[in-house]
C-alpha positions as CSV (number, residue, x, y, z in Angstrom):
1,X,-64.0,0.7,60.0
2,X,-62.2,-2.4,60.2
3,X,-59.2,-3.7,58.3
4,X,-59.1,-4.9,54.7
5,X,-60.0,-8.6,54.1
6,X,-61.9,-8.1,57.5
7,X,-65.4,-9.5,57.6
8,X,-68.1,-7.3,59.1
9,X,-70.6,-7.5,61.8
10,X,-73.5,-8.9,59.6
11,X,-77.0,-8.4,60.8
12,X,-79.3,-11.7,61.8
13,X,-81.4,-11.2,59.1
14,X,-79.0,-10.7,56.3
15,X,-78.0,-13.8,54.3
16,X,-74.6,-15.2,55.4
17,X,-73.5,-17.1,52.4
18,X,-69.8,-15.7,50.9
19,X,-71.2,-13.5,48.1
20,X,-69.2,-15.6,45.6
21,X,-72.2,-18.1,46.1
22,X,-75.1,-15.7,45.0
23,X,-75.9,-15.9,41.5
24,X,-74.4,-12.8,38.6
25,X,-77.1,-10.2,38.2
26,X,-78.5,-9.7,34.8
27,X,-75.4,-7.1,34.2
28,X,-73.5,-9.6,34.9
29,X,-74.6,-12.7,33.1
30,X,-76.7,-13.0,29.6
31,X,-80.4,-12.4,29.3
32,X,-82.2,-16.0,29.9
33,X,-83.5,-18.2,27.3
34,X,-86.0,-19.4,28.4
35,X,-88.2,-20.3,31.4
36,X,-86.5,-23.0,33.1
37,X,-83.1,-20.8,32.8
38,X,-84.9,-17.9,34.3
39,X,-86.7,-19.8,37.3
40,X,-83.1,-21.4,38.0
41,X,-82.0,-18.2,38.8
42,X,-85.0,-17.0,41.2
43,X,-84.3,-20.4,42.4
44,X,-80.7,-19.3,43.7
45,X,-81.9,-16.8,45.9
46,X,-84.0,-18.9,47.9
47,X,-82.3,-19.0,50.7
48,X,-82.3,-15.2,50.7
49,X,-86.3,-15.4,49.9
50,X,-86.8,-17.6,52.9
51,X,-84.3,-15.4,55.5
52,X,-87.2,-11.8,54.5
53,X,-89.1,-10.8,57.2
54,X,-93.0,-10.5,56.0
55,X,-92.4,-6.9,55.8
56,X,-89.2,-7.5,53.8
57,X,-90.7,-10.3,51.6
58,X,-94.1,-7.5,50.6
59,X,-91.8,-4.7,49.8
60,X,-89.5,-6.8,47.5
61,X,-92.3,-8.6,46.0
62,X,-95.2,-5.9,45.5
63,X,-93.9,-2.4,46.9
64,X,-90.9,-2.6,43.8
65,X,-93.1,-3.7,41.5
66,X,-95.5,-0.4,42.1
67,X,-92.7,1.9,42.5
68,X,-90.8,1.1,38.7
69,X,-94.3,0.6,36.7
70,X,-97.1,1.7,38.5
71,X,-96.2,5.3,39.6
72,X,-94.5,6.1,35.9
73,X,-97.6,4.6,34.2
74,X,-99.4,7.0,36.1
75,X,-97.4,9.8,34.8
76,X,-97.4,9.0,31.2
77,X,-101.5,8.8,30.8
78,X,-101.4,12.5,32.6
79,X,-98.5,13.5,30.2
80,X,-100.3,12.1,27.3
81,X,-103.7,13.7,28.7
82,X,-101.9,17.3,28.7
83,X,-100.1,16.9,25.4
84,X,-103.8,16.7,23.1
């Protein structure tokens, strides 16, 4: 482990900008207004976007999306199902 203040072996294929750079998450910032606030912020990361490998870019994209709202949508029809 190296010192404090040190900077760490960073793989290739992680982004290199100073994290200072990369835009507040939504803990971190308030909720967008609108669209053209929202898309600004997608826009910010698109360095990072461009730097995913294919497999990267799918799981981020599509696999996430299954994982938080597919899988429990799943769940609650069989809950509701059981609970007639």
């Amino acid at each position: 482990m190296g010192a404090i203040g040190e900077k760490a072996a960073e793989p290739a294929n992680v982004a290199t900008e100073p994290l200072a750079t990369l835009p507040a998450t939504s803990a971190q910032s308030d909720e967008p207004g609108n669209q053209e606030q929202y898309l600004k912020v997608y826009q910010q990361y698109g360095l990072l976007w461009k730097r995913l490998t294919p497999e990267a870019s799918e799981k981020v994209h599509k696999e996430t999306y299954a994982r938080i709202f597919d899988e429990p949508r799943r769940k609650v029809r069989s809950w509701e199902a059981n609970a007639r």
